[in-house]
C-alpha positions in Angstrom: 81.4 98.9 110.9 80.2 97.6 107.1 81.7 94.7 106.5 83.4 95.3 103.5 85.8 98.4 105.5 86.1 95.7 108.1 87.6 93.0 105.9 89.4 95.9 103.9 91.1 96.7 107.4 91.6 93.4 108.5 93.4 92.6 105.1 95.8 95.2 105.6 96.5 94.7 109.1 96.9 90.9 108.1 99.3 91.4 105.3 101.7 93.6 107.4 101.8 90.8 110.2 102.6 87.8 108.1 105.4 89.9 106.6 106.7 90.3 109.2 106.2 86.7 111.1 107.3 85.1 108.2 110.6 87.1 107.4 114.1 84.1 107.9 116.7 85.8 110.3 119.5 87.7 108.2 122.6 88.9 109.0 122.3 92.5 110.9 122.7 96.0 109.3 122.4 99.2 110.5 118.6 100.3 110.5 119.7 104.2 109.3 121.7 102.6 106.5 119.1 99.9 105.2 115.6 101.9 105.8 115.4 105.0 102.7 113.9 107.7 102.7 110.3 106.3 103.2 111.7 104.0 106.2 110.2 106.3 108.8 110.7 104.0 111.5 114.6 104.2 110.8 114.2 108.1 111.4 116.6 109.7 114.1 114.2 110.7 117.0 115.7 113.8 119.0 112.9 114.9 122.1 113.0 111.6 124.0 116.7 112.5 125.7 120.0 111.4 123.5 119.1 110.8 119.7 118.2 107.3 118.9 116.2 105.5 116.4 112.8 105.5 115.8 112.0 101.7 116.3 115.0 101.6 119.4 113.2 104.0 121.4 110.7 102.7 124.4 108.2 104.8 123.4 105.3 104.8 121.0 107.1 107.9 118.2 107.1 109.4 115.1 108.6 112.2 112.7 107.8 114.1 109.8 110.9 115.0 107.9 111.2 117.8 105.5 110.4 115.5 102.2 107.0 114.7 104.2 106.2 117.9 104.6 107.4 118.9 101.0 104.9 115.9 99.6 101.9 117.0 101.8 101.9 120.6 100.8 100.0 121.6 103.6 98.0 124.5 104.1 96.8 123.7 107.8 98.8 121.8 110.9 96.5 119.1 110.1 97.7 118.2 106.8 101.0 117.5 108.4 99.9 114.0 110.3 97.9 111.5 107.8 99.4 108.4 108.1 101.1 108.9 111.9 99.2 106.6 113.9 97.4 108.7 117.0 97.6 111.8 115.8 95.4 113.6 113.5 93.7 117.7 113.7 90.8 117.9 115.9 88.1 121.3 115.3 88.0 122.7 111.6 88.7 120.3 109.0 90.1 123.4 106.5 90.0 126.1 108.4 93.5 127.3 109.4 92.4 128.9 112.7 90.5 126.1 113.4 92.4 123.0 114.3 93.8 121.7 117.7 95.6 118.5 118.1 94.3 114.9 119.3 96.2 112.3 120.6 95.0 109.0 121.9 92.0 110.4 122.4 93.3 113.6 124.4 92.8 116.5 122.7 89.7 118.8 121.1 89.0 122.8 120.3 85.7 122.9 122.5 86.8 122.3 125.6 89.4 124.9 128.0 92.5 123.6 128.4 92.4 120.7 126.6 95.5 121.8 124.9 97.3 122.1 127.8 96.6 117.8 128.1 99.4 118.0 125.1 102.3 120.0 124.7 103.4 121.7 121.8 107.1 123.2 121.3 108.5 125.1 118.5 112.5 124.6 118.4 112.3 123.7 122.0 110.0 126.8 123.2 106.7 125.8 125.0 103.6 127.3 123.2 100.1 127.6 124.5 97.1 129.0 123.5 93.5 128.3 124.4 90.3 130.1 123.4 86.7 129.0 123.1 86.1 127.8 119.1 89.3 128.6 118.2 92.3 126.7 117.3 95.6 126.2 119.4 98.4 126.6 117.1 98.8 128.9 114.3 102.2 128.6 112.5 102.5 128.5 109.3 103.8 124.8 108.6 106.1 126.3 105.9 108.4 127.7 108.3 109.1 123.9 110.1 111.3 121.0 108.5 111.0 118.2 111.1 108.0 118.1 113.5 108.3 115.1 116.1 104.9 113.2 117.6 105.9 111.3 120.9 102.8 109.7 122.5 101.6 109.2 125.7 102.4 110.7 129.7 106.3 109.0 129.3 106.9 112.7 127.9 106.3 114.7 131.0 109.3 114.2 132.2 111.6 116.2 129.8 108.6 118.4 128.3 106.5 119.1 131.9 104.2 117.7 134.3 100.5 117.3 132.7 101.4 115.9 129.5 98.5 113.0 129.2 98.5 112.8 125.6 102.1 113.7 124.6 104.0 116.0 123.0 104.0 117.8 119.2 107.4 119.4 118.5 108.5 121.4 115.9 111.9 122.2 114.4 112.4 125.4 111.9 114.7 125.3 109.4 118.3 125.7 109.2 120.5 127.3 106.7 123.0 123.8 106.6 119.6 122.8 105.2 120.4 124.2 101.9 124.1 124.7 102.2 126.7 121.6 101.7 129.8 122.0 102.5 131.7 123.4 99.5 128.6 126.4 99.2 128.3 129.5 101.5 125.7 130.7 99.7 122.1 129.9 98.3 118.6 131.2 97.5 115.2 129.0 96.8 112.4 130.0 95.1 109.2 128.0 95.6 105.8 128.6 94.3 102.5 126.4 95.0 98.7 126.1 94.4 95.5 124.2 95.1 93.0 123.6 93.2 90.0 123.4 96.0 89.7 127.2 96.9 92.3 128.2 94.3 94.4 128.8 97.1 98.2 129.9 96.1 101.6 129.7 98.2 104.8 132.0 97.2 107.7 131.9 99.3 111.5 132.5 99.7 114.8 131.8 101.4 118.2 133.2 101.4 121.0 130.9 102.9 124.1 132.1 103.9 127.7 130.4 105.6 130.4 133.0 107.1 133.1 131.0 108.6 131.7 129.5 111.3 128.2 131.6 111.2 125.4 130.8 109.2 122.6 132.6 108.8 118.5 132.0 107.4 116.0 134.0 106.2 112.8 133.0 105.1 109.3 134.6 103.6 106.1 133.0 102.6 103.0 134.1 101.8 99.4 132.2 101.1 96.2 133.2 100.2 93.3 131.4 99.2 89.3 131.0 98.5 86.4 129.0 99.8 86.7 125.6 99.6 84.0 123.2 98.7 83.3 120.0 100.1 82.9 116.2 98.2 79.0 117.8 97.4 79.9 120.3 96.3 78.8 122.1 99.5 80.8 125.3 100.0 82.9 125.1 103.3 82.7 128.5 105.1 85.1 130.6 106.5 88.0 128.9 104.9 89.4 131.7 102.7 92.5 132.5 104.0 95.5 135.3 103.9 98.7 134.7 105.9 102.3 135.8 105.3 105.0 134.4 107.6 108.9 134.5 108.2 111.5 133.1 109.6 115.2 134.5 110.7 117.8 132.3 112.2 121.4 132.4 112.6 124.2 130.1 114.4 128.0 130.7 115.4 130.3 128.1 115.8 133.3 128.9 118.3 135.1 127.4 121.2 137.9 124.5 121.3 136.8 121.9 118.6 134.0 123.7 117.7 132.3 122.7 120.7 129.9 124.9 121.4 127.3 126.9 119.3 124.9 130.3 119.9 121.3 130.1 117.9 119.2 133.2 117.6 116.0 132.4 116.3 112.8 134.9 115.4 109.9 133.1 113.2 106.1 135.4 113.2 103.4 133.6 111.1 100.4 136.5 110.6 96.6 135.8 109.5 94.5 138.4 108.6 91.2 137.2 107.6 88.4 139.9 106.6 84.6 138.7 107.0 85.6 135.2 109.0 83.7 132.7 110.9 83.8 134.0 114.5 83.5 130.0 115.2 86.8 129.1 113.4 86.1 125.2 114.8 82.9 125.2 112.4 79.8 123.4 113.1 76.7 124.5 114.1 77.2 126.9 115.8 79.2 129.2 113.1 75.5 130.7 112.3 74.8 131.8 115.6 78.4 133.6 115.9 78.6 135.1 112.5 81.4 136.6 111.3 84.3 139.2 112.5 87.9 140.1 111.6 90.0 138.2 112.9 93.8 139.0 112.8 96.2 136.5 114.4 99.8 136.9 115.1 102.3 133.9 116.5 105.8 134.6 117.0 108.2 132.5 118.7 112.0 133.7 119.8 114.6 131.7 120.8 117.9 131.9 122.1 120.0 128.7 122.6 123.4 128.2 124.0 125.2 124.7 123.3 128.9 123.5 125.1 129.6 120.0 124.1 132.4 120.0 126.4 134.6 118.0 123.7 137.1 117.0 126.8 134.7 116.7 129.7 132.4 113.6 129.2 130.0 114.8 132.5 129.4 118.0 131.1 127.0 118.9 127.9 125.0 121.9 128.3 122.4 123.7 127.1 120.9 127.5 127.7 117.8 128.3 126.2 115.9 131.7 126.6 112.4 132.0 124.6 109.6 133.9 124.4 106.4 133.3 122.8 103.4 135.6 121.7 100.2 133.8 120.3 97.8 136.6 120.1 93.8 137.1 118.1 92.4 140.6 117.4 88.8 140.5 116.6 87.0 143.6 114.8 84.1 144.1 113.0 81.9 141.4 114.3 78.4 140.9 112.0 76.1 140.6 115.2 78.1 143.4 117.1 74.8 145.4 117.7 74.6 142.3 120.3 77.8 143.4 122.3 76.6 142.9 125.8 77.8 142.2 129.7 78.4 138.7 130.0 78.3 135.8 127.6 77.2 138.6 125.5 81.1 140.3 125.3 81.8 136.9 122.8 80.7 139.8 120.1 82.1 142.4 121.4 85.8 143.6 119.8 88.2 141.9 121.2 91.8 141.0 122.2 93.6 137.8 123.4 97.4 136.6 124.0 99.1 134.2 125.3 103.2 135.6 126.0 105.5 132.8 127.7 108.9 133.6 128.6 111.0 130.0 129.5 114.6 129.7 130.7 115.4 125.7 130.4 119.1 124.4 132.1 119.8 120.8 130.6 123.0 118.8 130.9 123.5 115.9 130.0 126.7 113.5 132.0 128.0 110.6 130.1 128.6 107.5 132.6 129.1 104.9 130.4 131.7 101.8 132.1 132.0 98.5 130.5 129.5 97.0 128.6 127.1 100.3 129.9 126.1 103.0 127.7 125.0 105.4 130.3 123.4 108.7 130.1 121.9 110.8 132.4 119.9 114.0 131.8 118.4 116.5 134.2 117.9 120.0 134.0 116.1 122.8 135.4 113.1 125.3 133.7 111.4 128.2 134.9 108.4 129.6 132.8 106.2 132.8 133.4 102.7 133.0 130.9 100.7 136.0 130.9 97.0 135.7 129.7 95.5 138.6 128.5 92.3 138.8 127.7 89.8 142.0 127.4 87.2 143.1 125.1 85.3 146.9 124.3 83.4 146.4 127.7 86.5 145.4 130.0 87.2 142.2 131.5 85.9 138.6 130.1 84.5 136.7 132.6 84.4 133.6 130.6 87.7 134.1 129.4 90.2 135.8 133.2 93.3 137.2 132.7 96.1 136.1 134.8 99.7 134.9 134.9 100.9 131.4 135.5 104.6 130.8 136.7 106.1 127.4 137.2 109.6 125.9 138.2 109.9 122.4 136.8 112.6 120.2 137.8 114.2 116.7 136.2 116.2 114.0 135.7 116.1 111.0 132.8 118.7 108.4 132.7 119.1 106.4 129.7 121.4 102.7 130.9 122.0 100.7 127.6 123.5 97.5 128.1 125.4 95.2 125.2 123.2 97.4 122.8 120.6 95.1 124.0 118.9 96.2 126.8 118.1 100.4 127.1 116.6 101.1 130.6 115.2 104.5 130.8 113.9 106.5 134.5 112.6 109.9 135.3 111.1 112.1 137.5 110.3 115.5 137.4 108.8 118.3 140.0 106.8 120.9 139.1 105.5 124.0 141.1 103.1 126.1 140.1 101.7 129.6 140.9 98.9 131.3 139.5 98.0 134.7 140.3 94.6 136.1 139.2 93.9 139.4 137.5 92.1 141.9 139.3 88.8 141.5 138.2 88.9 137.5 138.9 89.7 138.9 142.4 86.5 140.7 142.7 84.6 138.1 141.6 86.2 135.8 144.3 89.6 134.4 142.7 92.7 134.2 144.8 96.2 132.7 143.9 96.8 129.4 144.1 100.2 127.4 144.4 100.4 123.7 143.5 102.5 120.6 142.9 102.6 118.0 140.4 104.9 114.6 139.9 105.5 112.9 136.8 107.8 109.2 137.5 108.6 107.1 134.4 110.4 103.9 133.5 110.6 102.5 130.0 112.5 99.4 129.2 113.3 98.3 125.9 114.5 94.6 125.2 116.0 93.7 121.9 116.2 89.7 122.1 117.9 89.4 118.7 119.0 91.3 115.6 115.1 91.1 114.5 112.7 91.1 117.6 112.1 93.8 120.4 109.7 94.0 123.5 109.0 97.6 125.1 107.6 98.6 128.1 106.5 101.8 129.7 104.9 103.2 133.1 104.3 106.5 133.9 102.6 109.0 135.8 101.6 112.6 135.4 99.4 115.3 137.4 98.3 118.5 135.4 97.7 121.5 137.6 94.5 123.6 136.9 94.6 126.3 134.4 93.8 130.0 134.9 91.0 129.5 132.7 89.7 126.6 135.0 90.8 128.3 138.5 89.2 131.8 137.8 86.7 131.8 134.7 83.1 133.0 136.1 80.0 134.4 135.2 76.6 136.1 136.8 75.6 132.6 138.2 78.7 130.5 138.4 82.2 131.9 140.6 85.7 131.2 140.4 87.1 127.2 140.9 89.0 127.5 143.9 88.8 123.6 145.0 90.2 121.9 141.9 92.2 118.7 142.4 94.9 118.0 139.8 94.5 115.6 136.8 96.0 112.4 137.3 97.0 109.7 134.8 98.8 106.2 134.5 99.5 104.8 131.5 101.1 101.5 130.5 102.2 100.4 127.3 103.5 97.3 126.0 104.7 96.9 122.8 107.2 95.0 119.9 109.7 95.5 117.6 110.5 94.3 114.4 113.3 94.9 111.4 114.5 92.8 108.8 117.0 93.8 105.8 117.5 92.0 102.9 114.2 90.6 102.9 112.8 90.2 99.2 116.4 92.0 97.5 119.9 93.4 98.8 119.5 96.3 100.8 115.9 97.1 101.7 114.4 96.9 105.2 111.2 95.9 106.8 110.4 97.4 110.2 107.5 97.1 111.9 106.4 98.6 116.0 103.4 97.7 117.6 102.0 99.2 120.6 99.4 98.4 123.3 98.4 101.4 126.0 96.0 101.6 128.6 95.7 105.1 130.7 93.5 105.1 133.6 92.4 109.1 134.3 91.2 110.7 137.7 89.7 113.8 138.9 89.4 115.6 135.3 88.4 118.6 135.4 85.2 119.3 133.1 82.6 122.5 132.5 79.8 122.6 135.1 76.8 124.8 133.4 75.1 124.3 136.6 73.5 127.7 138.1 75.4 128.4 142.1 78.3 126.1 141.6 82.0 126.7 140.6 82.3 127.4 136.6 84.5 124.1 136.6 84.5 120.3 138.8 86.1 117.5 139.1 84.1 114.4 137.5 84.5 110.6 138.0 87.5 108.5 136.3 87.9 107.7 132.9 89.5 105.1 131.2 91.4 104.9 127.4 92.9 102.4 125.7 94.2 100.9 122.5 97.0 99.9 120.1 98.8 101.3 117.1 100.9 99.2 114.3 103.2 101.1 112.3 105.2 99.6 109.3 107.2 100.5 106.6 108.9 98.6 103.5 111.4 100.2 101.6 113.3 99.1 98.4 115.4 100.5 96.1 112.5 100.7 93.5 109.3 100.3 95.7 108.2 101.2 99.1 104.7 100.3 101.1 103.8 101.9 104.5 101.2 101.2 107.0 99.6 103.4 110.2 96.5 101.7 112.3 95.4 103.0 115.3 92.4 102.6 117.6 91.5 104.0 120.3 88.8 102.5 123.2 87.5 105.1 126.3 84.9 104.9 128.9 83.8 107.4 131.3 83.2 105.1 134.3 80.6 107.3 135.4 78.5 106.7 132.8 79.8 103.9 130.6 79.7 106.1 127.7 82.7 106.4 125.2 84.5 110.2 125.3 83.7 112.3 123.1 87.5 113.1 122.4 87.6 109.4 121.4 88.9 109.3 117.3 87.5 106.9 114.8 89.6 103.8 113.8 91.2 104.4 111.1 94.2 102.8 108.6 96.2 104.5 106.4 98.2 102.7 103.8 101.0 103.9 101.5 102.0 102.2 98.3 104.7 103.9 95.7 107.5 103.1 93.2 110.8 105.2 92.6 112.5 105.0 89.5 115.4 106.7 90.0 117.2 106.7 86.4 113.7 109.3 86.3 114.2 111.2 89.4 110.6 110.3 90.1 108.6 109.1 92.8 104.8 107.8 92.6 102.5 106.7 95.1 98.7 106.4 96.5 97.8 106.3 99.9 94.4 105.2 101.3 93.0 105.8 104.4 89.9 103.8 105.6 88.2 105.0 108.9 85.5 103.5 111.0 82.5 104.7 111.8 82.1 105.9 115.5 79.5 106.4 118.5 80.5 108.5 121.7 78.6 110.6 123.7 78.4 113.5 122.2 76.7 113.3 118.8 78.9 116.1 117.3 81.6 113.7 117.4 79.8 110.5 116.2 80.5 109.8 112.9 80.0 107.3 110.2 82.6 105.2 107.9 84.5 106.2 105.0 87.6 106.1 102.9 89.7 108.5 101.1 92.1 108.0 98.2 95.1 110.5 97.5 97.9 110.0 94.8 101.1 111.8 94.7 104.3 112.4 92.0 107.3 114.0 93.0 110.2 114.7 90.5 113.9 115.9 91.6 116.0 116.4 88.7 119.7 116.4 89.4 121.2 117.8 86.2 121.2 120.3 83.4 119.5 123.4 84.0 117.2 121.4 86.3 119.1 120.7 88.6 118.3 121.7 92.3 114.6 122.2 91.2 111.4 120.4 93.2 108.6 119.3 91.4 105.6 117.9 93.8 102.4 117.2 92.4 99.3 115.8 94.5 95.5 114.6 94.5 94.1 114.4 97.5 90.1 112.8 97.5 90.6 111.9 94.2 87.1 110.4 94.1 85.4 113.5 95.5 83.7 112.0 98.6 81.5 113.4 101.1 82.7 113.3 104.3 83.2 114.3 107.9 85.8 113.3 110.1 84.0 112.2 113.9 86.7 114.9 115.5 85.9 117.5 112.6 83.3 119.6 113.1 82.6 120.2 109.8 82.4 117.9 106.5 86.1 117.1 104.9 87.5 119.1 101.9 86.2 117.5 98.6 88.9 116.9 95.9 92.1 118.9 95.4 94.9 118.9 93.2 98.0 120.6 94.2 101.4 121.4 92.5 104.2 123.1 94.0 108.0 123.7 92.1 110.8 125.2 93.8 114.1 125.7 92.6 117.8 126.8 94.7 120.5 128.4 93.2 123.4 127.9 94.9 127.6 129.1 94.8 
């Protein structure tokens, strides 16, 4: 690292400690009422069982609230985590298609079933798709107004067996969102645009409240250019067209209102003419060419809720969904190449992932004395269907199949004195996969499985400032179909695959302090160590006469991550740093999954007789060696500045003004987990106004 990032990251990391080491006890507030709005530590956290705070949960979390997202403006998943620390876009750096998540180090877009190391959830509805240089998730990030990061294996047991790096869950919006209580109706308009690919974003929703229904409908639609990078280099294959929607509605009913029905539908829908083939970028986009490539991702869900106002052991939830990620590719530019075999990658082409989940949850209060006692367990039962076939039949590389599991759990959450939160698990899952036809000829036969996934995480608040936190889990992910029955001329199906194992341990602290330089604002701060030991993974084997995939030797990754926030009633100050250590023991060499240090800091005033809010953010990453040389990467720092304005009267009122520069010194770039070199500057402004009655 040069010396002057190190000291610049050293600084920062220094700065946050000593505010916090130095800060005099004070009498105790509520951490919802002193953190604000930038106080993301003092966020509500809803996926880790009952809701609790950010900084009083025993795991490493983090959320994105609507005002994040608004501020970001993103066109691509990615844009939605700069400054969460362990998280960031791995594949495409601008490419919509393109992008897969990392966390910890888990997590790429060139390797099957990486994905399936993390799983992703749109309002509560598992979503998985997987296929070579191509991204994993393609909603529109429009259509979300929360999306929740929980780190590390801990999450297997409510969100299923196999969950190594953690969990990415999204939340759509609501029509309360735009509705208080005194208006049943309202309509936003909202326009945006960018100036790096002169991209523009137009969208529209229609909030409604019936007696107890409400109902949501939303429309967006984006388009945009090729973007250049910081040389002015242009950045190929991201022009962009995408239209998505959104249609929700929830009734209220029963005795006290207790218990709810939500139907939700949202479809996000790319259609991209003359396309890179390799959406991930790279090299290897020349030797692909280009295609059409149509995308489609719709998610349903049907949810169920009974509180059970009267009955403290009973508080239920149903939820049906279904899910349909699917990629048409037409037209490629090396088509005459259409061949048997590897050859089919240019032939036309269809692919789909379609899930249908039925999750049970309940959740019995037990609380007795000084007790708080929860316990949660539940019951869900999944069926996915990969389909996969191209102008020439079946894709060897790429097997069709269906994948049904039966997962069963139980999470208790003990809280005593509001001091000590003790939190167990377990969950069961069985698996079955069944291949398709073709995988049978070549071989493939169904196989059933098992996997295991115990927890316990303990959370220690020794006064009204200081917290220690500690988890240990374990989690086994059964093979995919793509690693059980992918084969080719030379290599046959992988009937012999042992399940992934990890254990992780984390140790960590808490801190929060109001009233520290003025009355009312809040310093909080949560640090966390992890180390996860990783056996049997299951990796590519190119090798001519063997199975297309093996087990390889253990790895190893570890780190920490400091997250801390200030917030005042005229300034605020935030800080992410994470890094992230690996080794495959075989070899000694780092992974090649493994992100770049990296710091983010956030510094911004509010001067609210203005309705106005300024800030700059900074993000400084290290440079980085692992062993693959496409995900090596040098140093560098970004600078972004940001202005948002919320006038709340006159003809104003209820409009959003959110203006942004992100790279506003135009450097050159590339990311070690991008394949590609980083978007060079770009100004974006977005305005959206409600009218409301």
């Amino acid at each position: 690292m040069p010396i002057h990032a190190r000291a610049r990251r050293t600084l920062l990391l220094t700065a946050a400690t000593a505010m916090a080491l130095t800060a005099q006890p004070a009498a105790a507030q509520d951490t919802t009422e002193a953190g604000g709005f930038f106080q993301m530590l003092g966020r509500i956290i809803l996926g880790t069982g009952t809701a609790k705070v950010a900084i009083d949960t025993p795991q490493a979390v983090s959320v994105v609230e609507q005002e994040d997202i608004d501020r970001a403006q993103p066109l691509s998943v990615g844009d939605l985590f700069k400054g969460v620390p362990g998280v960031q876009a791995a594949g495409a750096s601008a490419r919509m298609l393109g992008q897969a998540f990392n966390i910890r180090g888990i997590g790429n877009t060139e390797q099957a079933a990486s994905e399936e190391r993390i799983k992703v959830v749109v309002d509560g509805a598992p979503k998985f798709f997987e296929q070579y240089r191509m991204g994993s998730f393609f909603g529109d990030p429009e259509l979300f107004k929360r999306v929740e990061v929980l780190r590390g294996p801990a999450s297997s047991t409510l969100y299923g067996s196999g969950t190594i790096g953690g969990v990415v869950s999204f939340t759509t919006k609501d029509a309360s969102d735009f509705l208080t209580a005194d208006e049943n109706n309202a309509v936003r308009l909202k326009a945006g645009y960018g100036s790096n690919g002169d991209s523009s974003r137009l969208g529209l929703i229609w909030a409604a409240r019936r007696g107890n229904a409400e109902f949501l409908t939303a429309l967006n639609s984006s388009r945009g250019g090729q973007m250049k990078d910081g040389a002015g280099n242009a950045l190929q294959g991201t022009e962009h067209e995408a239209m998505s929607g959104l249609v929700k509605g929830k009734f209220n009913f029963g005795d006290d209102g207790d218990q709810s029905v939500t139907l939700s539908f949202s479809r996000t829908d790319s259609d991209l003419d003359d396309t890179a083939v390799a959406q991930t970028g790279g090299a290897a986009m020349a030797g692909f060419g280009t295609a059409d490539v149509h995308t489609i991702d719709d998610t349903a869900t049907l949810t169920w809720h009974h509180g059970f106002a009267d009955n403290p052991l009973l508080d239920l939830t149903v939820q049906l969904s279904y899910t349909d990620t699917s990629v048409e590719k037409r037209n490629f530019s090396f088509g005459f190449m259409c061949g048997p075999g590897t050859l089919q990658v240019l032939c036309d082409s269809d692919f789909a992932y379609e899930t249908t989940t039925l999750k049970v949850e309940n959740t019995a209060e037990l609380s007795a004395g000084n007790w708080d006692n929860f316990v949660t367990f539940g019951v869900q039962m999944s069926e996915q269907k990969r389909v996969a076939t191209s102008s020439l039949g079946a894709l060897g590389f790429h097997p069709e199949g269906t994948d049904r599991k039966t997962g069963v759990y139980v999470q208790g959450e003990f809280t005593w004195n509001d001091r000590l939160t003790i939190m167990p698990g377990l969950r069961a899952d069985f698996g079955q996969s069944t291949p398709s036809a073709a995988s049978v000829a070549a071989g493939a036969s169904a196989e059933d499985d098992t996997a295991v996934s115990p927890k316990l995480s303990v959370l220690y608040e020794i006064n009204d400032q200081w917290g220690v936190f500690g988890t240990w889990a374990r989690t086994e992910r059964m093979p995919t179909l793509d690693e059980l029955y992918s084969y080719d001329a030379d290599e046959t199906p992988s009937l012999n695959l042992n399940k992934e194992e990890a254990e992780t341990v984390e140790l960590g602290f808490t801190f929060k302090r109001e009233n520290l330089l003025s009355d009312g604002d809040s310093l909080q701060l949560k640090a966390t160590a992890f180390h996860n030991d990783l056996t049997n993974l299951i990796a590519r084997d190119s090798t001519a006469g063997t199975p297309y995939y093996r087990n390889v030797a253990a790895a190893k990754i570890w780190g920490a991550e400091l997250e801390a926030a200030y917030d005042a009633e005229r300034w605020f100050g935030s800080l992410a740093w994470s890094h992230v250590k690996s080794k495959d023991t075989s070899t000694g060499l780092t992974l090649a999954d493994t992100p770049a240090e990296n710091v983010a800091l956030t510094l911004g005033a509010k001067l609210p007789e203005h309705n106005l809010v300024l800030g700059w953010r900074g993000y400084y990453f290290d440079g980085i060696t692992t062993s693959s040389a496409t995900t090596s990467a040098g140093a560098y720092d970004t600078h972004d500045i940001f202005v948002t304005w919320t006038p709340d009267s006159g003809v104003l009122a209820g409009m959003d003004v959110n203006f942004a520069v992100e790279n506003v010194f135009d450097q050159s770039y590339r990311n070690n987990l991008s394949l590609d070199a980083a978007p060079g500057r770009n100004a974006k402004l977005s305005i959206s106004k409600a009218f409301t009655w």
